[in-house]
C-alpha positions in Angstrom: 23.5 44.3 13.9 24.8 45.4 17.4 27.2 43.6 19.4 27.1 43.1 23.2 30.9 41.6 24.2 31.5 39.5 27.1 35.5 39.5 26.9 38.1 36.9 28.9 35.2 35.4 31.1 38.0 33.2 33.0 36.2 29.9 34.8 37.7 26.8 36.3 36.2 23.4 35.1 37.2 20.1 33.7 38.2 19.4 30.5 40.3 17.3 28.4 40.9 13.6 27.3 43.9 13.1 29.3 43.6 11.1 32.9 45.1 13.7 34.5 42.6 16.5 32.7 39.6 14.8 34.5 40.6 14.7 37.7 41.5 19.1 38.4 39.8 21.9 37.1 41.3 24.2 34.8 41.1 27.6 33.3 39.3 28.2 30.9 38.8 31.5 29.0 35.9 32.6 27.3 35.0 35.1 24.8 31.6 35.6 23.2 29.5 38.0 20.9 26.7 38.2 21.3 24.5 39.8 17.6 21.3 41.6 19.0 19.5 44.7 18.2 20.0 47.6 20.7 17.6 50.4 19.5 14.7 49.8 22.2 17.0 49.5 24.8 18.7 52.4 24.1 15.9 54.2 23.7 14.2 52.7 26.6 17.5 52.7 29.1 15.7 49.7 30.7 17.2 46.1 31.1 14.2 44.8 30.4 15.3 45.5 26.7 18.7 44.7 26.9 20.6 41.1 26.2 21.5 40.8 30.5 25.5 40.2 30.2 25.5 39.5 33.4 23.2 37.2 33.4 24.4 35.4 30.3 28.0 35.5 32.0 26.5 33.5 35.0 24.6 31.4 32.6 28.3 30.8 30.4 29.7 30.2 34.1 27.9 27.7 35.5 27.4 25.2 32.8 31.5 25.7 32.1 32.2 24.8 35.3 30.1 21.5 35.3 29.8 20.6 32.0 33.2 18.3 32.3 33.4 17.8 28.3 36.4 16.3 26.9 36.9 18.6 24.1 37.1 22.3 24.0 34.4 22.1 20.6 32.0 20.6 22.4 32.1 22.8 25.3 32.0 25.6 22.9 28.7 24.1 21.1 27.4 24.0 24.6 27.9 27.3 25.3 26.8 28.6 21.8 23.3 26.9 22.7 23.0 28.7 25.6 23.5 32.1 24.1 20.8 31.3 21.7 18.3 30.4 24.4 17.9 34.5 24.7 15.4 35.1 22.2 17.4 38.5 21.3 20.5 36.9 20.5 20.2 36.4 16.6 23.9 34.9 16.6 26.8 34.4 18.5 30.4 34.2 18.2 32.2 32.3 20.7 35.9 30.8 21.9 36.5 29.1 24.2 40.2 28.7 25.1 43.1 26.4 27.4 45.2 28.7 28.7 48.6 27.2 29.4 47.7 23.7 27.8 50.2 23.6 25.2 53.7 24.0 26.1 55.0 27.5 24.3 51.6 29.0 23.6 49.5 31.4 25.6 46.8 29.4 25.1 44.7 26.8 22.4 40.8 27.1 21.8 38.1 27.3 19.3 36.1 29.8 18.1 32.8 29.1 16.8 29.9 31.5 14.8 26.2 30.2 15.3 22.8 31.5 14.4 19.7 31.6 15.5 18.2 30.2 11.9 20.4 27.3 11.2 
C-alpha cells in the first residue's frame, strides 16, 4: 500500500482538562499517514486521482482548531474519522501531539492506526 505523509501539521486550538487549558489555544502538532493506492494517479498525473493533502491538511486544520476536546485521544479519533471520510484512504496512522506541555519533554501525544474495515 502507498503512503501519502502530511508531516508536523502545527495548529493552535484548545485542549486539555486543566482550567487554564480551556481558556488559550495551544500548539498542537500533527502527523498523519495516510494508506491509499497511487497507481492511477500516477499514471493519470491528475488530482482528480490523488488523496488531496492539501485538502485533507485544511480538513485536519479546521476541525483541530475548533474541536476544543479535553484529551489529546479523542482529538486524535476525531481526526482519524476524518481521514477515513476520503473513500481512498484505506487506513490512517495519526499523532497528534502537546508540544511543550510537560515540563522536560519536547512534547506528549498519541499516535493512533485506523482502518477503513473496522
Amino acid at each position: 500500500m502507498d503512503k501519502v505523509i502530511i508531516k508536523d501539521l502545527l495548529v493552535r486550538g484548545i485542549i486539555g482538562v486543566n482550567d487554564w487549558e480551556r481558556k488559550r489555544a495551544q500548539d498542537i502538532l500533527i502527523n498523519v499517514t495516510l494508506f491509499t493506492d497511487t497507481r492511477r494517479a500516477g499514471e493519470t498525473d491528475s488530482i482528480v486521482d490523488c488523496v488531496n493533502y492539501s485538502t485533507m491538511s485544511k480538513r485536519l486544520q479546521a476541525h483541530a482548531e475548533s474541536a476544543e476536546r479535553l484529551t489529546v485521544e479523542a482529538l486524535a479519533n476525531d481526526l482519524a474519522k476524518l481521514c477515513l471520510e476520503d473513500k481512498a484512504v484505506q487506513r490512517v496512522i495519526l499523532r497528534v501531539e502537546k508540544p511543550g506541555a510537560v515540563r522536560f519533554a519536547k512534547s506528549v501525544g498519541v499516535e493512533i492506526e485506523r482502518s477503513r474495515d473496522e
